[in-house]
N, C-alpha and C positions, 0 to 999 in steps of 0.2 A: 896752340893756334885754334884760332876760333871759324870753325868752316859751318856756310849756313846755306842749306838744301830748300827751294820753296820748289814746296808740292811732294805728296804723301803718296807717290805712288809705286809702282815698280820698276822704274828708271831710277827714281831718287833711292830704294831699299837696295837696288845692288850697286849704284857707287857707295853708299855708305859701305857696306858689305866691304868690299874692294880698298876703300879707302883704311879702314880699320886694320884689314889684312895687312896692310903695305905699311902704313904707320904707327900700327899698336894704340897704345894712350896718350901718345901726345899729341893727339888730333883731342879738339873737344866736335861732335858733331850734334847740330841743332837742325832741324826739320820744322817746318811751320807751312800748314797749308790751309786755308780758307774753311775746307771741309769739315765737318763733324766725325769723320769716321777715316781709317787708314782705307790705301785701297788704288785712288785715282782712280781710273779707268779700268780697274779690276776690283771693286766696290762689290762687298758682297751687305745686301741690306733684308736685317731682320724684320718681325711682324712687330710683337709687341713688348714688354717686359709679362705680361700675362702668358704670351705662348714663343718662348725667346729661343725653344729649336727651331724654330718653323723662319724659312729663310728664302730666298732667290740671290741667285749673281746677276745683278743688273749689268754688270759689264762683262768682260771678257767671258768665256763660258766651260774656259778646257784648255790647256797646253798644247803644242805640237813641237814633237820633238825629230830632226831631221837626224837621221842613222848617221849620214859622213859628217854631220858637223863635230867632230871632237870637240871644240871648244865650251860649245855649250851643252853638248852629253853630261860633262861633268859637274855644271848647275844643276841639271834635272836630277842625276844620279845621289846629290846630294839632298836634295827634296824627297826621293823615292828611299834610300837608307834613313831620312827621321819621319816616315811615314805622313810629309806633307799631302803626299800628292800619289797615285797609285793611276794604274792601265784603265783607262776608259771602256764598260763595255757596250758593245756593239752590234750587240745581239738584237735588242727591240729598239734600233732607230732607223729612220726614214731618210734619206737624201743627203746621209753622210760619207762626205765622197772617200772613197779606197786611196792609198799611196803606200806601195808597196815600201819606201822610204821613209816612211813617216812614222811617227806613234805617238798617241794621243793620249793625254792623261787628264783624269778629273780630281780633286781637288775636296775633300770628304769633309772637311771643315769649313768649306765657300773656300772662292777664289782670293777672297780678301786675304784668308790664313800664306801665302804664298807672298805676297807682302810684307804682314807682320812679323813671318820668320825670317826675314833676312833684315827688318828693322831689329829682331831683337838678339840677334846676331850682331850685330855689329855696335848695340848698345848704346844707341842714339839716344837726345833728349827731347821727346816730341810735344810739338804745342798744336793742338788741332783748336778749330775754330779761329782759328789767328790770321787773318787776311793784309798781308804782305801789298801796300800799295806807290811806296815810294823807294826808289834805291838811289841814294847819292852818297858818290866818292868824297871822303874829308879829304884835303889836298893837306891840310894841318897834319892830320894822325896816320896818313894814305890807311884809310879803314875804310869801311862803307858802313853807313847808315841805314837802316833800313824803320821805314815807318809803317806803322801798321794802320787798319783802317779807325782806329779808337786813336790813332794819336800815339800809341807811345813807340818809344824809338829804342833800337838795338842796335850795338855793332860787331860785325864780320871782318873776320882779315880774310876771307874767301867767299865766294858765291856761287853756287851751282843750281841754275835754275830749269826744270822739266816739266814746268805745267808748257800748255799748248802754245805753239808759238803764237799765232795769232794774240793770245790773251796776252803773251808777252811786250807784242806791240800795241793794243790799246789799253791795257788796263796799268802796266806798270809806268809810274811816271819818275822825274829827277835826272840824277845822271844819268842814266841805262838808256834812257831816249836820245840824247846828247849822243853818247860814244856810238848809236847805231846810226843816227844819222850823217854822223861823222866818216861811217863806212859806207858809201854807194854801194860796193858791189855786194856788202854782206847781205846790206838794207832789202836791195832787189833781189836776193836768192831766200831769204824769209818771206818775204812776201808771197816767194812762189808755192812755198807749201801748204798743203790743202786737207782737207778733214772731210768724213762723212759727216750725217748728223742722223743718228737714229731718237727713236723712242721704247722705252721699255716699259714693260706691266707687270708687277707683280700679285699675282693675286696668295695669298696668307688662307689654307684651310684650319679648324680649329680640328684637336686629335680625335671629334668623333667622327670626322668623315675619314673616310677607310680604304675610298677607292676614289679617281678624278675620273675613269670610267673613259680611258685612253688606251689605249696598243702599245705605243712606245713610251720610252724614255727621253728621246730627239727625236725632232721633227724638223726639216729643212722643208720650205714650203718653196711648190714651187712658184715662180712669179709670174706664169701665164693664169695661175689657179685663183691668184691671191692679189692684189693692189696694195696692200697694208703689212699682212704679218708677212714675215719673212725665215722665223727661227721662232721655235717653241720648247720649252723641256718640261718636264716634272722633273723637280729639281731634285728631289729626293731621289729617284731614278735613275737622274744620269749623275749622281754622287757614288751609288753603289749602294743606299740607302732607301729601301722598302715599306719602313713602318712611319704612321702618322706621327705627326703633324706634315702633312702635304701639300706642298706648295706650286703653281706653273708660273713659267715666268714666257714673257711675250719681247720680241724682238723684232722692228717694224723692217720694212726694204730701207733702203736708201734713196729712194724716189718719194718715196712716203716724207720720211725725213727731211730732205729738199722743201720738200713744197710745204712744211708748216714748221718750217727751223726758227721764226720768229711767233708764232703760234704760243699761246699759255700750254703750259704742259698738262694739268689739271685739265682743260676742255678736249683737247686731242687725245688725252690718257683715257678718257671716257667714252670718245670715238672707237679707240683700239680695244677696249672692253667692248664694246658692243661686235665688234668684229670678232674677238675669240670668240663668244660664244653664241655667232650664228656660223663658223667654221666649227667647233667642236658641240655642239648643239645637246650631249648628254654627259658635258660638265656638270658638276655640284655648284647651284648659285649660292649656298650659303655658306660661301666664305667669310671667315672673320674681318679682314681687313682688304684695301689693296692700295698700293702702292704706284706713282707713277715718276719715273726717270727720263728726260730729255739731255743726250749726251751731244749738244752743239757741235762738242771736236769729237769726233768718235774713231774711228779708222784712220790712220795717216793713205791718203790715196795720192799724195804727188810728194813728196818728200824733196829735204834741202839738194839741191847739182852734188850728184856727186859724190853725196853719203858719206860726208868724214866723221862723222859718226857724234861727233859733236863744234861746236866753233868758239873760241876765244872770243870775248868782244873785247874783251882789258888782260893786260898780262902781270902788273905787279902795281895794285894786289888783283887777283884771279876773277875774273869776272868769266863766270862759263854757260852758255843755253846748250842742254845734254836732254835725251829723249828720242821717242819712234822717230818723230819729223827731220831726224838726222842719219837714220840707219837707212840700210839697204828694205827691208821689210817692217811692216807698221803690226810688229808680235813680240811676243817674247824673246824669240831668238835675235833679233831688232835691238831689241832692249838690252840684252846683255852684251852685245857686240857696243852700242853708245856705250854703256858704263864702261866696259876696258877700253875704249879709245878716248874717255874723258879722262879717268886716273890715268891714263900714260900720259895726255895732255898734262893733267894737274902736277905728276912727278917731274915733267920738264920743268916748268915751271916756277916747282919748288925747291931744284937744284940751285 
């Protein structure tokens, strides 16, 4: 059976994950996502093939792991035994709030590495750059076709789809618009979920700078201080990583976001440079490169009624939208709780 995941990120890596588990080999599992790189929205993006340790997580920044959740301890636990992911320290950061409940983990390979081990766990076939823009049902073969933006066409006897809803509803077209429309009340509970939209900076040092000539590792800024940034790290820092090539990475408010979400990312990336370094004023200007990210869906901040963690739009063959915008919380813990309530989905299903 041919099951086909659009979107490369940490939703789609642990139902593969899951799906593998439950099915072994007689799943073929295929992944196809628009992007150049694994990751989604935990995207970790390098400087150059010249200085290719030197890095920033433009997305997500660090794990949080809740003590009584048993169910997703056991994720983490398995991340922390093949040394994905290790305790966050806490020593030199600024307005990183306390939770006596909680524990925080950074990620020494980028947050992308958290991603690609549970793609390459579960042993998927990945086609990146591959931009997914039509889905229609054959009523002939009941398959689905999927057409990509160059035209060529694939087919699925399954679909499980986790880029952002919103993109689901305007950029996907064919059946998959048909069967949602077909649904009022699913139609107006998608619509009701909501995204931040930040922007991030990364600035790339080359290894003879030695110092960023900072305090911390994190920096939560506060937003009576700041209009613009919001979150700061030296990435190297809050990895548990010391030595150059040293990178900071910039993460805007969400009122910043707001107000330039339709904004070139290149002209506001160049605003937010200019901000870091009249907020950190004995920065190193001469960095090698820098980088600018505009995350339109960024935070899930109003999620689907109800959180069933993912929704059916077709039942045979499998049509599924799985992702934050269905979970109780728009994180990781979010994320793994969609994936086991979509392969419970997908196992009904396939009975």
């Amino acid at each position: 059976m041919r099951v086909v995941l659009i979107g490369a990120g940490i939703s789609s890596s642990l139902i593969s994950l899951l799906l593998r588990r439950q099915f072994g080999p007689q799943l073929k599992l295929v992944v196809y996502d628009k992007g150049r790189a694994i990751g989604g929205r935990m995207t970790t993006t390098f400087d150059n093939e010249a200085n290719p340790h030197c890095s920033v997580d433009t997305g997500a920044q660090y794990l949080t792991m809740s003590k009584s959740n048993g169910v997703t301890k056991k994720f983490f636990q398995q991340l922390i035994d093949d040394q994905v992911i290790e305790l966050l320290n806490k020593e030199n950061t600024i307005g990183l709030r306390e939770n006596a409940e909680k524990i925080d983990y950074t990620a020494p390979r980028g947050i992308s590495s958290v991603v690609r081990y549970f793609f390459e766990q579960a042993a998927v076939e990945m086609n990146l750059s591959k931009h997914i823009t039509e889905i229609n049902l054959d009523p002939t073969t009941n398959k689905y076709q999927l057409t990509l933006k160059d035209n060529q066409k694939h087919e699925a006897e399954a679909v499980i789809v986790t880029i952002p809803v919103p993109q689901v509803l305007t950029q996907l077209k064919g059946s998959i618009g048909q069967i949602i429309e077909n649904q009022n009340d699913v139609k107006e509970k998608l619509s009701q979920i909501k995204y931040s939209t930040r922007f991030a900076v990364g600035l790339f040092y080359p290894p003879s700078v030695t110092s960023l000539n900072v305090p911390w590792s994190i920096c939560y800024v506060d937003k009576n201080q700041n209009d613009c940034l919001r979150f700061l790290a030296v990435d190297n820092a809050k990895r548990n990583k010391n030595e150059p090539p040293l990178s900071l990475v910039a993460h805007t408010t969400v009122e910043f976001g707001e107000k330039h979400v339709e904004d070139d990312k290149t002209i506001v990336g160049e605003q937010i440079r200019d901000k870091i370094f009249e907020f950190l004023p004995e920065l190193p200007r001469e960095f090698n490169s820098i980088k600018f990210h505009k995350w339109k869906y960024s935070q899930v901040v109003r999620s689907y009624p109800g959180h069933p963690g993912c929704v059916v739009l077709h039942d045979q063959p499998a049509l599924i939208l799985s992702g934050d915008g269905f979970a109780p919380e728009g994180n990781f813990e979010g994320c793994i709780q969609s994936a086991i309530d979509t392969v419970k989905q997908f196992c009904d299903l396939a009975k």
